[in-house]
C-alpha beads as a LAMMPS data file, in Angstrom:
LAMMPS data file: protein, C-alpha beads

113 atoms
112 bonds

1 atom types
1 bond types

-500.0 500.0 xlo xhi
-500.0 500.0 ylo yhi
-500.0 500.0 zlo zhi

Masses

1 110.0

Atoms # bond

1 1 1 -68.723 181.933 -397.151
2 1 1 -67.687 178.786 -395.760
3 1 1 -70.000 175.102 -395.146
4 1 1 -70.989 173.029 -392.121
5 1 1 -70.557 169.476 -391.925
6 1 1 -72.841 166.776 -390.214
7 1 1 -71.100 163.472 -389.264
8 1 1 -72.255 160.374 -387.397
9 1 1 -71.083 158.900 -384.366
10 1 1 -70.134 155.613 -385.039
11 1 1 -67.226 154.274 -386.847
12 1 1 -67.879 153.153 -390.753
13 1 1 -64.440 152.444 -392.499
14 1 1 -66.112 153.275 -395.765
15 1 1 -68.491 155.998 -394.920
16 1 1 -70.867 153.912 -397.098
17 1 1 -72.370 151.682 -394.843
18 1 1 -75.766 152.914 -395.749
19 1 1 -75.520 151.689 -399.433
20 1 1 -78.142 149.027 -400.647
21 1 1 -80.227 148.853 -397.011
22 1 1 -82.309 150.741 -395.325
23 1 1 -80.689 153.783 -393.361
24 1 1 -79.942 152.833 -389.292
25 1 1 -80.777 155.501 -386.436
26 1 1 -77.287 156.740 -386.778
27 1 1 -77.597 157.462 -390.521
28 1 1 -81.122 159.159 -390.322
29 1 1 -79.926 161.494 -387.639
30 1 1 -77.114 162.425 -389.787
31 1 1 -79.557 162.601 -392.614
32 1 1 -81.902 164.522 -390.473
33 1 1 -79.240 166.907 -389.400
34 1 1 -78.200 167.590 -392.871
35 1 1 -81.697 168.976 -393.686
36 1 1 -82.197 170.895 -390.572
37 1 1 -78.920 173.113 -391.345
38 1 1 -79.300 173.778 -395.285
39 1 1 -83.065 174.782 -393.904
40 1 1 -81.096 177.154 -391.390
41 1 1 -78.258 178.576 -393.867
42 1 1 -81.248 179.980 -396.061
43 1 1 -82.467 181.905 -393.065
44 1 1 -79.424 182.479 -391.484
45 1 1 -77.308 183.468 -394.848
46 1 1 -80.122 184.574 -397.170
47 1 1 -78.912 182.192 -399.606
48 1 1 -80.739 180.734 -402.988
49 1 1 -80.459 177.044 -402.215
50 1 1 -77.732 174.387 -400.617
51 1 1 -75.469 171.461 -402.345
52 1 1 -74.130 168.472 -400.126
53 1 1 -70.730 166.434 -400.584
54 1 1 -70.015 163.144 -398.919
55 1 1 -66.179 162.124 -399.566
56 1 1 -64.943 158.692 -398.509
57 1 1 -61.432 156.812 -397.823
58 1 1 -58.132 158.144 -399.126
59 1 1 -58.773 158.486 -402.036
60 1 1 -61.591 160.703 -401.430
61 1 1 -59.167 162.885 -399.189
62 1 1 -60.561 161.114 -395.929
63 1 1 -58.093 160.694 -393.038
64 1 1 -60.330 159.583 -390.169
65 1 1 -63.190 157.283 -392.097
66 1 1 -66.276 158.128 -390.640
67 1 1 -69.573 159.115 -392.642
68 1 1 -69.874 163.119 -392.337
69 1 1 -71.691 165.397 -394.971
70 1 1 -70.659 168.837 -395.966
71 1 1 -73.601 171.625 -396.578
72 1 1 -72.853 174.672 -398.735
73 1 1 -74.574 178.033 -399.058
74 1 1 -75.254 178.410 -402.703
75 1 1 -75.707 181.600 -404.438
76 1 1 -76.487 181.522 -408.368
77 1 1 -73.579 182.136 -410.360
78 1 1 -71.351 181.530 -407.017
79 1 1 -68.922 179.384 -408.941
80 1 1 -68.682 176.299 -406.337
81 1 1 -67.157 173.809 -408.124
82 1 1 -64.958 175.854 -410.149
83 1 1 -63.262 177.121 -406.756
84 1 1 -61.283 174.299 -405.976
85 1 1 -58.082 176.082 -406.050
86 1 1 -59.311 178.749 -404.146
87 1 1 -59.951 177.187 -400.953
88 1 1 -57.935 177.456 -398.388
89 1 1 -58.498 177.152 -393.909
90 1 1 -59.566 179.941 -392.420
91 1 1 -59.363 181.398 -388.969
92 1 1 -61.569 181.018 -386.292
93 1 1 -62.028 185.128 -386.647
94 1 1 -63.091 184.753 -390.197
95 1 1 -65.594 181.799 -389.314
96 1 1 -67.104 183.359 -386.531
97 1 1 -69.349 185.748 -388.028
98 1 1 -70.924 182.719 -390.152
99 1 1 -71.016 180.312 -386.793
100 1 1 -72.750 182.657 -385.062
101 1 1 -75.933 183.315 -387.860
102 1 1 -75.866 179.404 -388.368
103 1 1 -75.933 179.362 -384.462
104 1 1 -78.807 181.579 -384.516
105 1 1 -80.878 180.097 -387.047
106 1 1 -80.763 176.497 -385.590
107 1 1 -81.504 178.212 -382.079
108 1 1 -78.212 176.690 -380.444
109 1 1 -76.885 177.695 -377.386
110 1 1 -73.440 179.711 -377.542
111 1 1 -71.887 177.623 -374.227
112 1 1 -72.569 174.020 -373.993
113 1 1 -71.890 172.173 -370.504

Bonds

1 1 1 2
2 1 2 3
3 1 3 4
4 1 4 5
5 1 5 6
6 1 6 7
7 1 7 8
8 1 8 9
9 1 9 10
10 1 10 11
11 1 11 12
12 1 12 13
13 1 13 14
14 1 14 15
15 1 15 16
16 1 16 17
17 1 17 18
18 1 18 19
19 1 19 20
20 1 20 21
21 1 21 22
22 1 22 23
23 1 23 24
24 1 24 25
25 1 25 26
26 1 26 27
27 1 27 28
28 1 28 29
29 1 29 30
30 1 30 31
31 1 31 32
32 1 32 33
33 1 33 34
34 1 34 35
35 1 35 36
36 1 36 37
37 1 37 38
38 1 38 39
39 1 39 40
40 1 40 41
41 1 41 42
42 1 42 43
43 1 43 44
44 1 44 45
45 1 45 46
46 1 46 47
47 1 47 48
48 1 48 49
49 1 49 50
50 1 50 51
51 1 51 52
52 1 52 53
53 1 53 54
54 1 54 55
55 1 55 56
56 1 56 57
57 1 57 58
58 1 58 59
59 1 59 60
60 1 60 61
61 1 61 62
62 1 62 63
63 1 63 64
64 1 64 65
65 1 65 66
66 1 66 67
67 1 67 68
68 1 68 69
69 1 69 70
70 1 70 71
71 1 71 72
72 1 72 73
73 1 73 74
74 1 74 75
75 1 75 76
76 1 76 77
77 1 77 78
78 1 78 79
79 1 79 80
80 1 80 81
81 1 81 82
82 1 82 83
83 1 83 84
84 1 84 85
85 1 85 86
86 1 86 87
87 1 87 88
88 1 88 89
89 1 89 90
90 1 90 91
91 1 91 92
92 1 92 93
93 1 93 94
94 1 94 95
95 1 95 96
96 1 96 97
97 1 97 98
98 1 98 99
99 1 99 100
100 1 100 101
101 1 101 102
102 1 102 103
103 1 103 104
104 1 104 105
105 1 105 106
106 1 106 107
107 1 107 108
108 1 108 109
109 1 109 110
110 1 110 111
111 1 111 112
112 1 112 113
């Protein structure tokens, strides 16, 4: 089972702009956004609980430095973090099925325009 990732839409070279001050509308929607789709991979995944990951810079493996938040399904004994070497891209066929009961859950349409 793959993980979704929230970002904002403004540029941050660090992705740590929010450090040390209160959070701008930009970083509460993010934050906002974060919690509305670990609420929807329960539903939508029947999972036991979430975990988030912010990575920043290079050295972080960022290429395009912009604050974004992954969200994983987690499933007790699921192994996350000792997976590492297991991950790998997958297809848009393989993702699909997960898109579309994430899609569900959050009520989203399926066209946008």
């Amino acid at each position: 089972m793959g993980h979704h990732h929230e970002e904002q839409r403004y540029h941050d070279s660090s992705g740590c702009a929010c450090h040390g001050r209160t959070l701008v509308p930009a970083e509460r929607s993010v934050n906002n956004g974060v919690r509305r789709v670990a609420t929807a991979m329960r539903v939508a995944y029947g999972c036991e609980g979430t975990s988030t990951r912010q990575h920043n810079e290079p050295a972080g493996g960022q290429d395009v430095w912009h604050l974004h938040v992954h969200v994983f399904p987690r499933f007790a004994d699921d192994a996350l973090y000792q997976r590492h070497d297991d991950a790998r891209w997958v297809t848009v066929d393989e993702r699909r099925p997960f898109a579309d009961k994430l899609r569900s859950a959050l009520q989203l349409p399926t066209t946008f325009g």
